[in-house]
Structure formats: C-alpha cells, structure tokens
C-alpha positions in Angstrom: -90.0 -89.3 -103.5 -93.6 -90.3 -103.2 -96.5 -88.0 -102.3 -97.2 -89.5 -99.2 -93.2 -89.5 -98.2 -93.3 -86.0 -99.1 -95.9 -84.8 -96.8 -95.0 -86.9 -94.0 -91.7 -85.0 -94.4 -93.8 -81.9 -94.0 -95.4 -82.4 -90.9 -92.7 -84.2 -88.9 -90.9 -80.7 -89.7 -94.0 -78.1 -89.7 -95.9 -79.2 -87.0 -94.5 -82.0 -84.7 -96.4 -81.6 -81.7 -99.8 -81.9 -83.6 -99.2 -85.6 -84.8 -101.4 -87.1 -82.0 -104.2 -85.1 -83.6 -103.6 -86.3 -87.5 -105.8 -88.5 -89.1 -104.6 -90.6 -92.0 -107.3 -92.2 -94.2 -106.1 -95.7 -95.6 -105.9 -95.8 -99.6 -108.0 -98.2 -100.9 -106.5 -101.6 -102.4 -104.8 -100.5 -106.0 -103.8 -97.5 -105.3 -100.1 -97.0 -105.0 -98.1 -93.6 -103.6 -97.0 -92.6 -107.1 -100.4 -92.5 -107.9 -101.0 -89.6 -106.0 -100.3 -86.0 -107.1 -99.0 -83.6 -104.9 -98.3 -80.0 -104.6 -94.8 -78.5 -104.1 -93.9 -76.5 -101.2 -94.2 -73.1 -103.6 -97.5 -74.3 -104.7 -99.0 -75.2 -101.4 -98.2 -71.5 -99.4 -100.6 -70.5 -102.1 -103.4 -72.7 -101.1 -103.2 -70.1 -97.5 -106.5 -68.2 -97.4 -105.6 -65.8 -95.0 -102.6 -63.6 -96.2 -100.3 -62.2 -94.0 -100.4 -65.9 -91.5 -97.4 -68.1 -91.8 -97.6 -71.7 -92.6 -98.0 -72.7 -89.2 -101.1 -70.7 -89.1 -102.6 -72.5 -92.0 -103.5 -75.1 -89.4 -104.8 -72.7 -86.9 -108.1 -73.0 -87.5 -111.0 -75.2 -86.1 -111.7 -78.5 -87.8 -109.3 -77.5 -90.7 -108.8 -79.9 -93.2 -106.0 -80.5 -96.0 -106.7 -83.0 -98.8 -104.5 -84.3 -101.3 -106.7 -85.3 -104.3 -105.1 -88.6 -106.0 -105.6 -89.3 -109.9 -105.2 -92.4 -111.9 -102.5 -91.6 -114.1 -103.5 -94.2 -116.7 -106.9 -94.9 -117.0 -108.1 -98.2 -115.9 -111.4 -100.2 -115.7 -111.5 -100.9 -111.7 -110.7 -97.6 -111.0 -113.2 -94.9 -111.8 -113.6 -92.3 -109.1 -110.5 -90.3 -107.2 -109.7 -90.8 -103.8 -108.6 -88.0 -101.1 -106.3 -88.5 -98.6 -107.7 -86.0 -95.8 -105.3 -84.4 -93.1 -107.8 -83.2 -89.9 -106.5 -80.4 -87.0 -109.2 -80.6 -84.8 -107.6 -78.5 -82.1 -105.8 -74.8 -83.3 -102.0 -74.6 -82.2 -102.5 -70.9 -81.3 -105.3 -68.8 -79.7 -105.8 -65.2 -78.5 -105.5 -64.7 -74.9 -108.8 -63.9 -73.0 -109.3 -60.1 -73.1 -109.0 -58.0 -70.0 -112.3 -55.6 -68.8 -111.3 -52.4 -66.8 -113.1 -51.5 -64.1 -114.7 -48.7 -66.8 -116.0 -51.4 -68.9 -119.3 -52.9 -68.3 -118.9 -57.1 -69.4 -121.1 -58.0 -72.6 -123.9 -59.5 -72.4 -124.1 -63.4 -73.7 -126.5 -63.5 -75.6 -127.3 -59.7 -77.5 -130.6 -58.2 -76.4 -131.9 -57.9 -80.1 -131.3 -61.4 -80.6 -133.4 -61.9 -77.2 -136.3 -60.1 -78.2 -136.1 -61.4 -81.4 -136.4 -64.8 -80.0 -139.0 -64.0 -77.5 -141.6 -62.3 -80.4 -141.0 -65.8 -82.3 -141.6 -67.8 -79.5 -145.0 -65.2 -78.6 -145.9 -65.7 -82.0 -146.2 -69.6 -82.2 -147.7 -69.6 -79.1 -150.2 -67.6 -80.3 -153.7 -69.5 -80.0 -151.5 -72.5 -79.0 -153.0 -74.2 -75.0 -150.6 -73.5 -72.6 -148.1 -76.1 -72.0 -147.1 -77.3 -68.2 -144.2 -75.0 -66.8 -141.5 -78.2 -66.5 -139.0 -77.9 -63.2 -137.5 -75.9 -61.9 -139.8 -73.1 -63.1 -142.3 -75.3 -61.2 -140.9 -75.5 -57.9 -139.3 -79.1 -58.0 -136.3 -79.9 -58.4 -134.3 -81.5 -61.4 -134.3 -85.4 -60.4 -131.9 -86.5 -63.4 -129.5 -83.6 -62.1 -129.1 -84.2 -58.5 -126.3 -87.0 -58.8 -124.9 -84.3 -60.9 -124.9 -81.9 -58.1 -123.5 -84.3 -55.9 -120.5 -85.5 -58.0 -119.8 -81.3 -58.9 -119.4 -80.4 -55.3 -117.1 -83.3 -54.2 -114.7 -82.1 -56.9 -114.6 -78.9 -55.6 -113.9 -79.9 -51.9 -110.8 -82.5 -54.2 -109.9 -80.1 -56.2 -109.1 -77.6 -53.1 -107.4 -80.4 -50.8 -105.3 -81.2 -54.0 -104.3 -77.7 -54.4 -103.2 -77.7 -50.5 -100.9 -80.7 -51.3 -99.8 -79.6 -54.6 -98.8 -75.6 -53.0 -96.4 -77.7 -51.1 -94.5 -78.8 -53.6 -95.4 -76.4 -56.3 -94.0 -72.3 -55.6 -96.9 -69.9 -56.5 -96.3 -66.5 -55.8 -99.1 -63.5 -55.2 -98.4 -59.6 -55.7 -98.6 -58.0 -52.6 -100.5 -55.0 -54.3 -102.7 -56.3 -57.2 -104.6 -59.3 -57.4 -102.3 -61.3 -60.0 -100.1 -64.1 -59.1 -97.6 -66.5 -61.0 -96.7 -70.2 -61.2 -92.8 -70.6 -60.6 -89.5 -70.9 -59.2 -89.5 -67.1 -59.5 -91.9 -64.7 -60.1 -92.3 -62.8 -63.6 -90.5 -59.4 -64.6 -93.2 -58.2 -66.7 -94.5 -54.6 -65.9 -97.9 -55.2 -65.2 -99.2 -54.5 -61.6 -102.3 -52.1 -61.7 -101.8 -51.8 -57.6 -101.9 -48.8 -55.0 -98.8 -47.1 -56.2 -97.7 -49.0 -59.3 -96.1 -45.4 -60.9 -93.3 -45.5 -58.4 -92.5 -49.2 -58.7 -92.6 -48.5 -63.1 -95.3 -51.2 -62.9 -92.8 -54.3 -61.4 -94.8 -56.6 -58.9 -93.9 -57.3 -55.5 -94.3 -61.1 -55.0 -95.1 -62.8 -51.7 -96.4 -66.4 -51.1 -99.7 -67.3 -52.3 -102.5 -69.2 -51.2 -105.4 -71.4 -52.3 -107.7 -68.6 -52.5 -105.4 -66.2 -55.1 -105.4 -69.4 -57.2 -109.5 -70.4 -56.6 -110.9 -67.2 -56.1 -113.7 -67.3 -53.8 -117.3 -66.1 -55.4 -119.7 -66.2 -52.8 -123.6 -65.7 -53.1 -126.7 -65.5 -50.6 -128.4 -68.7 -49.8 -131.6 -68.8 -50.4 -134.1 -70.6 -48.3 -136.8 -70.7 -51.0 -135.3 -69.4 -54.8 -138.7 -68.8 -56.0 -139.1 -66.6 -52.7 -139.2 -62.9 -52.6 -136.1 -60.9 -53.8 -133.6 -60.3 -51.0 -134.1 -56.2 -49.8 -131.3 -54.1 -48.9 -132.2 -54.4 -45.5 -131.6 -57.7 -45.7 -128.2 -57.8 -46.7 -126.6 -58.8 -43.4 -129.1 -61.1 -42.0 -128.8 -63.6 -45.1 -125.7 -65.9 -44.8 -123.3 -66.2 -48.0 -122.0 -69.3 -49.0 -119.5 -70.2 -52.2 -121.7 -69.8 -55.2 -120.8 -73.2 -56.6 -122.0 -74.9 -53.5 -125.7 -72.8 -53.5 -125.9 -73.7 -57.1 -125.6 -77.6 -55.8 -127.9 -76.8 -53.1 -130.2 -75.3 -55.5 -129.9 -78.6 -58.2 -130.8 -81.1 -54.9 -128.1 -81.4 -52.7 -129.5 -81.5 -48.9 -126.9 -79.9 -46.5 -127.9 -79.6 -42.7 -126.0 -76.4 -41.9 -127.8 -75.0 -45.2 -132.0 -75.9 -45.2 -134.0 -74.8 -47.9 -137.3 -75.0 -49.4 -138.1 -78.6 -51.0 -141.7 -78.4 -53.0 -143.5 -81.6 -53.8 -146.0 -80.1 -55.7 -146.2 -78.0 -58.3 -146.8 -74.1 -57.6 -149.8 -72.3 -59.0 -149.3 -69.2 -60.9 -151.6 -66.5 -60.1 -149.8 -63.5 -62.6 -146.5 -63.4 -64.2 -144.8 -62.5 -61.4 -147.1 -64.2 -58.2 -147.6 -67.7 -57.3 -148.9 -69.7 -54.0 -147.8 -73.4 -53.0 -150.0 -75.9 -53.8 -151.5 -77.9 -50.4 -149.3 -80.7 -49.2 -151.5 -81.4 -46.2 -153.0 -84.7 -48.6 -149.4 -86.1 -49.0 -148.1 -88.6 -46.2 -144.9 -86.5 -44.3 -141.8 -86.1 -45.8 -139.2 -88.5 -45.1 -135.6 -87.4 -44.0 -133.8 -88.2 -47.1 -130.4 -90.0 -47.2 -127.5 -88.2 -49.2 -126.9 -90.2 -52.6 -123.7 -89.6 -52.1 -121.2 -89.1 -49.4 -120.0 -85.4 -49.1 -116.7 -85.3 -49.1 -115.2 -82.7 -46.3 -112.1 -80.4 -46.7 -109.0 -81.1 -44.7 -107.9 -78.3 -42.7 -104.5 -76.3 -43.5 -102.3 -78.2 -40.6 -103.1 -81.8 -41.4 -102.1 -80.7 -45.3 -99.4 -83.0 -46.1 -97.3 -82.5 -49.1 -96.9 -85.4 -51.7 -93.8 -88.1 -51.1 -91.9 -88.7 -54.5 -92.4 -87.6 -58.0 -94.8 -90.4 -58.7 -97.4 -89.4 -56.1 -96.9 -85.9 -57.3 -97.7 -86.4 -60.7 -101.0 -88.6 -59.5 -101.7 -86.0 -57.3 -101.8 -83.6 -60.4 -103.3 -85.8 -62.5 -106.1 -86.3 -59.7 -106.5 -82.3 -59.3 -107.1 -82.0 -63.5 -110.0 -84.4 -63.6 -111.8 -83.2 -60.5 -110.9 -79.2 -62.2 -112.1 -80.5 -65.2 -115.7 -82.5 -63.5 -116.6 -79.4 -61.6 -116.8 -77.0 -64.5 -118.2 -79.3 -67.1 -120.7 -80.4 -64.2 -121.5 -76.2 -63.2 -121.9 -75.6 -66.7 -124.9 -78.2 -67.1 -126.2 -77.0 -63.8 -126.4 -73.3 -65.1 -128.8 -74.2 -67.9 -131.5 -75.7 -66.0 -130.5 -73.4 -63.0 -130.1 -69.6 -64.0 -126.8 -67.6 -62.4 -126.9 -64.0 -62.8 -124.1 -61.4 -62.7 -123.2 -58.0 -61.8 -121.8 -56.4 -65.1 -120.0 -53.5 -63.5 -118.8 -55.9 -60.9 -118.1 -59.5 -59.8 -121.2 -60.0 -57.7 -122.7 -63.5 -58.4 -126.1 -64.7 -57.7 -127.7 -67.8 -57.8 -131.9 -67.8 -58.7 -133.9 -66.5 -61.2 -133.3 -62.6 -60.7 -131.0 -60.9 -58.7 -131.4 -59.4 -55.3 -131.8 -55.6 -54.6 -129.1 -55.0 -52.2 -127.0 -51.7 -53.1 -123.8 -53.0 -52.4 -122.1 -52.2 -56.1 -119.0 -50.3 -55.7 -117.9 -50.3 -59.6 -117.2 -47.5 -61.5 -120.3 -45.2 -61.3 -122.6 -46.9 -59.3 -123.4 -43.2 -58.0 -125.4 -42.9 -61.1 -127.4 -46.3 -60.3 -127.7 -45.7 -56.5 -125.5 -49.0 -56.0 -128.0 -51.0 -57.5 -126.0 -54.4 -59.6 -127.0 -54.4 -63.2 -127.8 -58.1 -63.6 -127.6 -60.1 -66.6 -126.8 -63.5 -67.3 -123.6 -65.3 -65.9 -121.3 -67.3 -68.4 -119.1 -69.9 -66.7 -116.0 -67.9 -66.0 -118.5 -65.8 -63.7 -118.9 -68.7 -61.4 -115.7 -70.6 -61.5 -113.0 -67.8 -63.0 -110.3 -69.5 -64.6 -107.3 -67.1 -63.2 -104.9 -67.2 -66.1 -101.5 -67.1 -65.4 -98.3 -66.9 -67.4 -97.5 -70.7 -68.8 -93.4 -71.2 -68.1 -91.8 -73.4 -71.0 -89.3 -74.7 -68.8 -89.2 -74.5 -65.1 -85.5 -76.1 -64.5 -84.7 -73.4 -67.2 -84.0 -69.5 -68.0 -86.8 -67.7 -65.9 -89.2 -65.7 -67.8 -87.6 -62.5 -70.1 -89.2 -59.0 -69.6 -88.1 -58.8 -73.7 -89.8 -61.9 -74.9 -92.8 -61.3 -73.6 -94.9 -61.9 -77.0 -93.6 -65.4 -77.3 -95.0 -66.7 -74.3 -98.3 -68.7 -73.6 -100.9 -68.4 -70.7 -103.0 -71.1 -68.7 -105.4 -71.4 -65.6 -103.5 -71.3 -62.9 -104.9 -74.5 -61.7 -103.9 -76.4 -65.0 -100.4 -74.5 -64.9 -99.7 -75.7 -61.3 -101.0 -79.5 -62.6 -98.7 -79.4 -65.6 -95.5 -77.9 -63.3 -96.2 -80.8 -61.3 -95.9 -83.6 -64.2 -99.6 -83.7 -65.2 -100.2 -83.6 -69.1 -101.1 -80.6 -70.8 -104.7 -81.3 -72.0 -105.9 -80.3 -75.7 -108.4 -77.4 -74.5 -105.4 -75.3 -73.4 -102.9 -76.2 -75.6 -103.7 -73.2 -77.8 -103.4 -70.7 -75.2 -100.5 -72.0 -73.9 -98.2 -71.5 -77.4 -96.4 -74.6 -76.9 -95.8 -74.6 -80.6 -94.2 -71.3 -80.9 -89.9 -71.6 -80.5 -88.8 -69.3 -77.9 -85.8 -67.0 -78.7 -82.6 -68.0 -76.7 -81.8 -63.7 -77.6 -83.7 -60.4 -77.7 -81.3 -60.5 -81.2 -82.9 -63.3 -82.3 -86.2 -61.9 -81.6 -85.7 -59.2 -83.6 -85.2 -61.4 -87.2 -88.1 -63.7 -86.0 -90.8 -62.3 -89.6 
C-alpha cells in the first residue's frame, strides 16, 4: 500500500470529523506515491511530544502540523530537492472548559500590572525629549467616525439576536434552576450535582428546574449612562438619580449612536487639557449650529413577549438558528472592537460593569469582603466575557437520544447557551466551539465501558 493510501487510512479512522480542516499539498509532476516514505503506526506514536496524550491528542494543538518528508529512491537528474506533503489542524478537537471564580476569588487582571508598568516606563522613556503628540479621539472628546456604522450594525444584532431567542424558546426547551443561577438546553434537565443554591445540602446538590427565559440565557449587564464620559465620576449620592441602561447599548451610545430617550454629550472640538486629570471644552460659539443628525442606520426595535411567534416547520427553524448565530456572532466580534477604542471597566470581586474611562464611586459592592473596602468596586479592565458573558451550558450529543448520565459526566462537552440552543435547533456547529463541545470524544453506551476507556 502506498504512503499516501496509508495515511488517508489513518485519518478516515483517527480523526473523521477533522477532514473539512485537512489540507493536502499537491505533489509536484514526477513524483509518484511509492516515492514517498512513510512511518509505521509503531513508529509514528513516537513522534508524540507530549507523553501521557493519546493519538487523538497529537492533533490537539493550535496550527499543528504533520509532514511526511518524500525521497527519491533512485537518484535522478530532474529531481534534486525533497518535497513534504504537510497535514494542517488549524482548530484543536479538545479544549479545557472555562474555569469557574467563587465568590472568594477576585478575577485576574488582563494584562499583569508588571507588564503594565513595564510598558508604561518604555513608553516614558521614548517620549522623553520627544514634542508632544495630539491626543487622537476619543481621548479628545470626539467620537470615532470610522466606528459609528460599527456601533450601529453591533446594537441591531443585539435587539435580532434577542427576538430570535424569543422565537427560538418556543420551539427550543431551556430549563432554569429555581435556586442557582445555572440553566440547561434540553428535553430534560441534567442530573449532575451541581447547584450552589439556598439549601443545596438537603437536595445532595440536584437542581430543581423550572422554565427559563431570555434573560437566564442573555444575562442582563447593565451600566450608568453617561451624559458626558469625559464628565466627572458618578458620586455615591448619585447612584439613584443616574438611569442604567444594558451596557452593550451605552457602549454604542458611547461609539456614536444618537438615541432620543438617551442624550449625551457630542463635542466638535477638541478639549484642552489643563493637568492630567482636568480639562475645559473648547468654544463652539464660532461654529454654525449643530444640525439634527439622521441615524445611518435604522434601529431596529424588539418585539414584545405576546406578538412572539414561534417558527412554522423545520426549515424556518433551522434559518431562524442560523439567523440568531450570525447576529451572536456580529455583536461580540463588533463589542470587541468597540472596547479597544472605548475602555469598559469591571468590578473584580463582582460583576459590576462600567462603561468610560474609570469607574464610578458608588459603594454598592456586595462581594465577599467589601467590609474591608467600604463597598467601594475594585476596577480594572473588562475582557469581553465581562460585557457579553457567554453562559456555558452543558452540550447534549443527541437530543432524540439517552438524556444526559450523572456517571459519564467527564465525557461530555459544554457550549454558550446561545450556540447550544442554535445547534438544537438545526444550526451548524461553528469551528470556535467545536473544541469545547468534545464532539470528537465517543460517548460510553455503559458506566462498564467507561471504566476500560485508558
């Protein structure tokens, strides 16, 4: 049998699901199979760096690569140089799930604070004896120009993605524990004993599972809205009088989009900075007065719960689910490009969220030991999952199947909840979660077979 018989035979058996990703590089003219040498199934579980892994997890790794170096046997005149025939994964079939933070445990910071200061004396010291350079927006006062369509297209596929996920609960069973704050995608809900609620000893940890709704799937993160977000920081008194609005749609505001019920502060001119930390407005009275401006784009509005109506057939469904992935998949992508001109900060003892430069001062923080810091937040930088948390849920291999088992718990993948409701509903599974969701990992039929699975 030929090389390249051989380790097609491989793959089709090792790692069928992973074909779509596999790249086969063309021989070049005059260069048969037998030309090629090959390694023997003994010979290649050697070539595994990382002892301990099984073959599967040879592939497991980012951009790994597998070459099969091909020799002249004979050696000829038009052939000089060898040829490789390279194998590419680009996407690992398995992935650690996301770790879980206690209460007790304040969140990490992105970026480490050595690395920080580092960065900041290297940026001090080639600035040294360097003329300063104009602040660029939004440190400025304006606004982002190339970013408000951005902002525009991010918050219509929130209000989509929530009316999709009206339709889609219709067809779609998602159940909530009626004591903790974790829900599941299925027929059933899961045995596992998991449920951190108000008297989880006496139920031995088992969940009590009611009907859930869009906001255990999208959990709501709200923030202040600020009329100016280079203004003064919001006081404790304050707290109350300050309206709070989904932190997505302030960080749109924020990035240019004009909402009536929302004003805010639109500079045409640049601010002057007086110290580090003071600034006045530059005088507008020479400018001609501002126009009302016209949305770019129409703002889509959400559909209130009794006009929901569920999807007809299965083909509408799996549109419908298809639909709800891209607009899922627009609004974090669009959030994430957002954050870097716009800065998000976070609580790390808690999930408070808020949009602008630096956080405000209310002393609202209930986490563990906010005694200690009179209920002040301790704000850092906010990742993506701060804004828009994913809500992973448990991924179930086959819903017209075997419910999940309490003993087999180690086999089975997780997934947003959003991405596990599209895929339930006939939607594909898209690459980014595919590692997460062990879909490449057989599932015992037996806790017996379980127990000889090496």
């Amino acid at each position: 049998m030929s090389a390249f018989a051989s380790f097609r035979c491989w793959v089709d058996c090792g790692s069928t699901n992973h074909l779509s990703h596999v790249k086969l590089v063309p021989l070049p003219p005059g260069i048969g199979p037998s030309m090629l040498s090959y390694l023997s199934r003994a010979d290649f579980l050697k070539l595994n760096l990382y002892p301990g892994l099984s073959l599967l997890s040879s592939l497991e790794h980012r951009s790994g690569k597998l070459k099969l170096q091909s020799e002249p046997r004979a050696p000829s005149r038009k052939f000089h140089r060898p040829c490789a025939l390279v194998v590419r994964c680009d996407h690992p079939q398995n992935a650690d799930f996301p770790r879980y933070y206690s209460r007790k445990e304040k969140k990490p910071f992105p970026v480490p604070v050595l690395e920080l200061r580092r960065a900041a004396r290297e940026r001090a010291k080639k600035s040294k004896g360097q003329p300063k350079k104009p602040v660029p927006p939004p440190k400025n006062g304006l606004i982002v120009k190339s970013l408000v369509p951005l902002a525009y297209d991010v918050l219509n596929a929130r209000v989509t993605l929530m009316n999709n996920l009206k339709k889609l609960l219709k067809v779609v069973k998602v159940h909530a524990c009626g004591y903790c704050n974790e829900i599941h995608v299925g027929p059933v809900g899961h045995p596992f004993k998991s449920c951190r609620g108000q008297h989880a000893s006496f139920r031995k940890g088992l969940h009590e599972w009611t009907y859930a709704t869009v906001e255990d799937v999208l959990l709501p993160v709200d923030a202040y809205h600020l009329y100016d977000r280079l203004g003064k920081r919001i006081r404790h008194d304050e707290r109350f009088s300050i309206p709070r609005i989904p932190a997505v749609v302030e960080l749109c505001i924020q990035a240019g989009v004009n909402l009536p019920e929302f004003p805010t502060k639109r500079r045409r001119k640049t601010i002057i900075r007086i110290g580090k930390r003071e600034f006045i407005d530059a005088d507008e009275s020479e400018l001609p007065d501002p126009v009302p401006e016209v949305p770019l784009k129409a703002i889509l509005t959400e559909i209130p719960d009794p006009e929901v109506v569920a999807p007809c057939d299965e083909e509408e469904t799996i549109l419908l689910a298809e639909e709800t992935l891209q607009a899922w998949e627009q609004m974090r992508r669009g959030a994430k490009k957002l954050m870097r001109m716009y800065p998000v900060r976070v609580c790390g003892y808690c999930p408070e969220v808020h949009v602008g430069p630096s956080g405000h001062k209310a002393q609202n923080c209930g986490a563990h030991k906010h005694q200690q810091r009179n209920g002040q937040h301790g704000w850092q930088a906010a990742v993506l999952d701060d804004l828009i948390p994913p809500r992973y849920v448990w991924h179930v291999p086959d819903v017209k199947g075997l419910p999940l088992q309490r003993e087999l718990r180690s086999f089975y993948g997780q997934a947003p909840a959003v991405v596990e409701i599209c895929v339930q509903a006939g939607a594909a599974v898209p690459d980014q979660y595919k590692p997460t969701m062990r879909l490449d990992i057989g599932i015992p039929t037996s806790l017996r077979e379980a127990e000889m699975v090496v």
